[in-house]
C-alpha positions as CSV (number, residue, x, y, z in Angstrom):
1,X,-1.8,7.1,-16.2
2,X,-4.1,6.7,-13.0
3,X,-2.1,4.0,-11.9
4,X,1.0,5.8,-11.6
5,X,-0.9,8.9,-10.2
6,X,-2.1,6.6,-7.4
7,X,1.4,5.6,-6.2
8,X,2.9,8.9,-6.6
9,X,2.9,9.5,-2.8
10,X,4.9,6.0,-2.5
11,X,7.1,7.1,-5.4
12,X,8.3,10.2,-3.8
13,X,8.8,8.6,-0.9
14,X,10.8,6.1,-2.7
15,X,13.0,8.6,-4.0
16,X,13.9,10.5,-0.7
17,X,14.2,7.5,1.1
18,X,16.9,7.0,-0.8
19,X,17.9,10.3,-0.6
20,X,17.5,11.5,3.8
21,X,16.4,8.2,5.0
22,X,12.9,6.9,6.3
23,X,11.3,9.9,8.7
24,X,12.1,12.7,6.3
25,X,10.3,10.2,3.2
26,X,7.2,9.4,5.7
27,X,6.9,13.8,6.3
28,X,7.6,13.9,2.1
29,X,5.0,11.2,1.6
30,X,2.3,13.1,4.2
31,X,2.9,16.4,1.7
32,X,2.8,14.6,-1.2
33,X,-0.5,12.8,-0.5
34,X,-1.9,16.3,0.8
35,X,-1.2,17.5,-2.7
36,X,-2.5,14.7,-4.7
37,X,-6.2,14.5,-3.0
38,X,-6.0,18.2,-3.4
39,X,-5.2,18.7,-7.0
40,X,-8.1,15.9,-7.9
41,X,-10.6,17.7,-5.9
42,X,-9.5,20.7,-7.9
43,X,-9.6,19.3,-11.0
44,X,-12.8,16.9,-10.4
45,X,-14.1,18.6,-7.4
46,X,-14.5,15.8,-5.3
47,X,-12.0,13.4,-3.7
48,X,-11.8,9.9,-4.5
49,X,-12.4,7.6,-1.0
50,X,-9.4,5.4,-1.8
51,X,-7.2,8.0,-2.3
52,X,-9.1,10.2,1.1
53,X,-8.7,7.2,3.0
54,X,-5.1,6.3,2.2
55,X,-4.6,10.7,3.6
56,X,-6.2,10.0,6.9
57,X,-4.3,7.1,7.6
58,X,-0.6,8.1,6.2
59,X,-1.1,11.4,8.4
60,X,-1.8,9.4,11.8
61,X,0.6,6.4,11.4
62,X,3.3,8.8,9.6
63,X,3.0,11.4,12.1
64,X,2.8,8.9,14.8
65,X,6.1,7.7,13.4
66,X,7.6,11.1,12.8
67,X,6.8,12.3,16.4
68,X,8.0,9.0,18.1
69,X,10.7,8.2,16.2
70,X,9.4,4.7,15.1
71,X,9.6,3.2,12.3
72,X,6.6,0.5,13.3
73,X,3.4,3.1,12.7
74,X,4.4,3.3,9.1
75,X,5.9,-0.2,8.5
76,X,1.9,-1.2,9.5
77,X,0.2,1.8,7.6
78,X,0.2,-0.2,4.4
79,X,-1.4,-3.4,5.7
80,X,-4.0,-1.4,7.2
81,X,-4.9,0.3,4.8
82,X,-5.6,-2.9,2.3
83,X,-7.4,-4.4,5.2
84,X,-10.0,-1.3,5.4
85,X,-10.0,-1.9,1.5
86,X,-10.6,-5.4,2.3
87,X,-13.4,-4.8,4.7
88,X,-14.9,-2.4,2.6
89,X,-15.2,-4.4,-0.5
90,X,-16.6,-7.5,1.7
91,X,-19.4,-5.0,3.3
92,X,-20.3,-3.9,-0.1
93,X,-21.0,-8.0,-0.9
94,X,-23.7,-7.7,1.3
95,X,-25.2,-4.3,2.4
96,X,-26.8,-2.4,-0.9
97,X,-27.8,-3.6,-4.2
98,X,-24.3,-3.4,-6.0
99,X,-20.4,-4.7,-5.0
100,X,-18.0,-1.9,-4.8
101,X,-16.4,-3.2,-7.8
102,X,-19.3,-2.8,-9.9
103,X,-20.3,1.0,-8.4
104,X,-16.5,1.2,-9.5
105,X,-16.6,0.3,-12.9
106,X,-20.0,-0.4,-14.2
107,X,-20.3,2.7,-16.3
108,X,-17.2,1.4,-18.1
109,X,-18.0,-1.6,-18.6
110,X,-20.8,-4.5,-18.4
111,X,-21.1,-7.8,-17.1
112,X,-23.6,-10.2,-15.3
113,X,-23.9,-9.4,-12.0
114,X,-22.5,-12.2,-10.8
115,X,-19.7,-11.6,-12.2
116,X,-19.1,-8.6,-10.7
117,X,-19.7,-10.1,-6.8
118,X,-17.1,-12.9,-7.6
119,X,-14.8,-9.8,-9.1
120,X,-15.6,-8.3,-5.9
121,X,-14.7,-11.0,-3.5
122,X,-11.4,-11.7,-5.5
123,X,-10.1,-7.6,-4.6
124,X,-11.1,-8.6,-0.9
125,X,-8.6,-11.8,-0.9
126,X,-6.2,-9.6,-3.1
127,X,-6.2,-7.1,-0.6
128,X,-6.1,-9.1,2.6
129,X,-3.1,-11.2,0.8
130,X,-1.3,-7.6,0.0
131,X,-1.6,-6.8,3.8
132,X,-0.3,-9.7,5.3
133,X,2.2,-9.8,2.6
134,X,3.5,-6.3,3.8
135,X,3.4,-7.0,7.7
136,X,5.7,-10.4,6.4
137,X,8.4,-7.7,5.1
138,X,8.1,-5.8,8.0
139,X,8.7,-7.9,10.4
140,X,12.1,-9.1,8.9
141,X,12.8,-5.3,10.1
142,X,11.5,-5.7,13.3
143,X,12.7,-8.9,13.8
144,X,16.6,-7.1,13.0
145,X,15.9,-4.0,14.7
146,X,15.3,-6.1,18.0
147,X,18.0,-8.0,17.4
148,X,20.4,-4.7,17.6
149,X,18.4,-2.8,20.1
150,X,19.2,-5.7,22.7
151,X,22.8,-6.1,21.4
152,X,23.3,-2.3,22.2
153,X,21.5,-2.1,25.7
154,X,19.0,0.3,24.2
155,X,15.5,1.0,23.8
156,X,16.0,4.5,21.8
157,X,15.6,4.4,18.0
158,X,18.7,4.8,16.2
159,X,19.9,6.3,13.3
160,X,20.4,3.5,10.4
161,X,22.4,6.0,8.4
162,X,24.9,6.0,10.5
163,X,25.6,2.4,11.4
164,X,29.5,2.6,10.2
165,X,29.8,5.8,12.6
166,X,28.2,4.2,15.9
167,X,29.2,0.8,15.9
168,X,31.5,-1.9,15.4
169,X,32.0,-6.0,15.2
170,X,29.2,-7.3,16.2
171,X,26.6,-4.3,16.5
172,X,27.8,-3.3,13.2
173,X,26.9,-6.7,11.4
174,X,23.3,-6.3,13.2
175,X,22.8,-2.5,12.5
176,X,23.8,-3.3,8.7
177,X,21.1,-6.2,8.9
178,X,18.3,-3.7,10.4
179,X,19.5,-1.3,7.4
180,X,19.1,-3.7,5.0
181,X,15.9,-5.2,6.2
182,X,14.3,-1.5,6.2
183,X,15.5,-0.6,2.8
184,X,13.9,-4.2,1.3
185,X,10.4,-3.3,3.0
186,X,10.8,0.0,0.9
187,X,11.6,-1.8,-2.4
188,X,8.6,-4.2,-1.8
189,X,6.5,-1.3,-0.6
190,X,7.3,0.5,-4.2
191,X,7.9,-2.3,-6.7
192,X,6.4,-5.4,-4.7
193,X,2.7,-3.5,-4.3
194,X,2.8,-1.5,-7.3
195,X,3.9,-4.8,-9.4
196,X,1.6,-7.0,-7.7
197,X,-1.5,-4.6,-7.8
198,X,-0.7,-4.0,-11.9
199,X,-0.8,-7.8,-12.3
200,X,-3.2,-8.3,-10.9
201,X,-5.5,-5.3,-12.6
202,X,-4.2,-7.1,-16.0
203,X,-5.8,-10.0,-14.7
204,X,-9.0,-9.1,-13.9
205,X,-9.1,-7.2,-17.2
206,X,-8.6,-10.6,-19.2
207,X,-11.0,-12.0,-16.7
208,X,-13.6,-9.4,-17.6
209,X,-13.0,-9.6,-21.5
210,X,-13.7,-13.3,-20.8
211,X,-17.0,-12.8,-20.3
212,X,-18.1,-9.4,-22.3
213,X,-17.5,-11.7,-25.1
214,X,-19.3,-14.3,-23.8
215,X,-22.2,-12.1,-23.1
216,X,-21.7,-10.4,-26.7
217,X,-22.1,-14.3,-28.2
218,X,-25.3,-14.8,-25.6
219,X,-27.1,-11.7,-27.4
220,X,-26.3,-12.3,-31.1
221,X,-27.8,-15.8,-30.6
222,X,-30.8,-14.5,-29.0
């Protein structure tokens, strides 16, 4: 159920994308994260860091890209923000006496402590291999949406909505591309991360189960 409350933000915006289009889902997605670190600190009263640091970082590149009319600052939000993940986790390896991973999760569950620093280095590859999966998506969009920009003599951002309504031939075929290429990042933004992230939570929970039995067996032979 955390899971899914975790990627309500990239649900909603999901859904309006669909609906209005990229800039009015990035100003949906700013609200809707607004709401979700508020209701937890309501309900909890505190704020979890992820969720605090995923806020800061929607509100700059998502008002960046609302103000400027550009889709870039949010096409790069999400590979940031797995790379501050990443660079947290890999600080936590070495500076204090536990992994993040363990501070996360040790009152759930335990394991030998090394375990839980390889754990910890495997969310820091996970989450440097999420962000340089998202900038690959990306740039098929920026690699289209240069593409039609030079075919149409412009530098101004323009309207994917309304490809069929501003061009033809040619610039039609590329604006359709640039449409297309947007819409994919969003799928793989939604389903792409969210699948990738629950496999790979299933797999570190048969990883773990691995060795709670085998640290179950060590005691009862002692």
């Amino acid at each position: 159920m955390k899971f899914l409350a975790d990627f309500f933000p990239i649900l909603l915006f999901f859904l309006v994308y669909k609906l209005y289009g990229l800039y009015v889902a990035t100003a949906v997605a700013i609200l809707a994260s607004i709401g979700q670190v508020g209701f937890f600190w309501l309900k909890n009263r505190r704020v979890e860091t992820m969720h605090l640091v995923t806020l800061v970082l929607l509100v700059v590149f998502g008002g960046l890209t609302i103000a400027l009319q550009d889709r870039t600052f949010i096409m790069w939000k999400p590979s940031i923000v797995n790379w501050l993940f990443a660079a947290g986790f890999l600080t936590s390896q070495f500076v204090g006496e536990r992994p993040l991973i363990e501070r996360m999760m040790s009152h759930v569950i335990e394991v030998p402590p090394t375990i839980w620093r390889r754990l910890n280095l495997l969310w820091v590859v996970f989450f440097t291999l999420m962000g340089v999966a998202n900038l690959f998506v990306a740039n098929g969009f920026f690699v289209a949406e240069n593409s039609l920009l030079a075919a149409a003599g412009t530098s101004a951002d323009i309207d994917l909505t309304r490809c069929s309504e501003l061009f033809t031939g040619g610039l039609l075929d590329l604006c359709l591309e640039a449409q297309q290429r947007e819409a994919t990042w969003v799928n793989f933004k939604l389903f792409g991360m969210m699948g990738l992230t629950l496999a790979f939570v299933i797999l570190q929970a048969f990883y773990l189960a691995r060795h709670i039995k085998d640290q179950e067996s060590t005691k009862e032979v002692t």
